[in-house]
N, C-alpha and C positions, 0 to 999 in steps of 0.2 A: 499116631506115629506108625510108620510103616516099618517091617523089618523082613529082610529078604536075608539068608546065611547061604554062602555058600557051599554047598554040597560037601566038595572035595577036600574045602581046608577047615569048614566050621566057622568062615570069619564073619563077624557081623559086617551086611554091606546092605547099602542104598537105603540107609536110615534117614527120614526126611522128618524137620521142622519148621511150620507151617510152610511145605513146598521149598524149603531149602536143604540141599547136603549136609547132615552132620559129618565133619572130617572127624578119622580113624587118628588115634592117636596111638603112638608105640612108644619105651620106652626099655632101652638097653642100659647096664649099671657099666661102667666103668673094669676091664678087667687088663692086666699086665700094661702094656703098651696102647691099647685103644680107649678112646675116650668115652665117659657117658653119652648118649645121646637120646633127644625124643626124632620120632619118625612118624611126619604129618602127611597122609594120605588124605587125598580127596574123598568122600563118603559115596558115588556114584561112578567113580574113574579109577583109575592106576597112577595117577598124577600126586608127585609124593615131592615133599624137600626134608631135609634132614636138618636138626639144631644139635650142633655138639659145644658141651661145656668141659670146664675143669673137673677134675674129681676130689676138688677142695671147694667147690664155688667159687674160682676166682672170678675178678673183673671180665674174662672176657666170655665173648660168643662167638660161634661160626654159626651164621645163619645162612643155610642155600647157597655156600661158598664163600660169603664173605665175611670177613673176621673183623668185628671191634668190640670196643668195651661195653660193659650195658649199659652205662651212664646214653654211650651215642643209642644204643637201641631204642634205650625211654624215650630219646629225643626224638626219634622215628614214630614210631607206633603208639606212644601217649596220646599226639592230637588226633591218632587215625581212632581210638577206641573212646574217645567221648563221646 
């Protein structure tokens, strides 16, 4: 496994499994008005989309701008991860 850190900010970048990008994972807690979210960068890019959820776990998700419940997520991305 490859690992290159950015100098200026110390991030771990262009970590590679067998020759594929590990994407950067982030994760912000929920504070006053703004929602939890994770923030999924690309591992060799600046190419990033953001998941924000409730700060109870409700039913929903905003995935990349779009908003439903995770019942519709599962139904998405289940048959994509077998």
């Amino acid at each position: 496994m490859q690992i290159m850190r950015d100098k200026k900010w110390n991030h771990k970048k262009y970590q590679y499994h067998k020759g594929i990008p590990i994407p950067r994972v982030y994760h912000r807690r929920a504070r006053g008005k703004k929602s939890a979210r994770y923030l999924v960068k690309c591992g060799d890019c600046d190419s990033s989309f953001e998941i924000y959820y409730g700060p109870k776990g409700d039913d929903d998700l905003e995935i990349g701008g779009v908003f439903a419940s995770k019942e519709e997520w599962r139904k998405i991305f289940f048959p994509l991860l077998k």
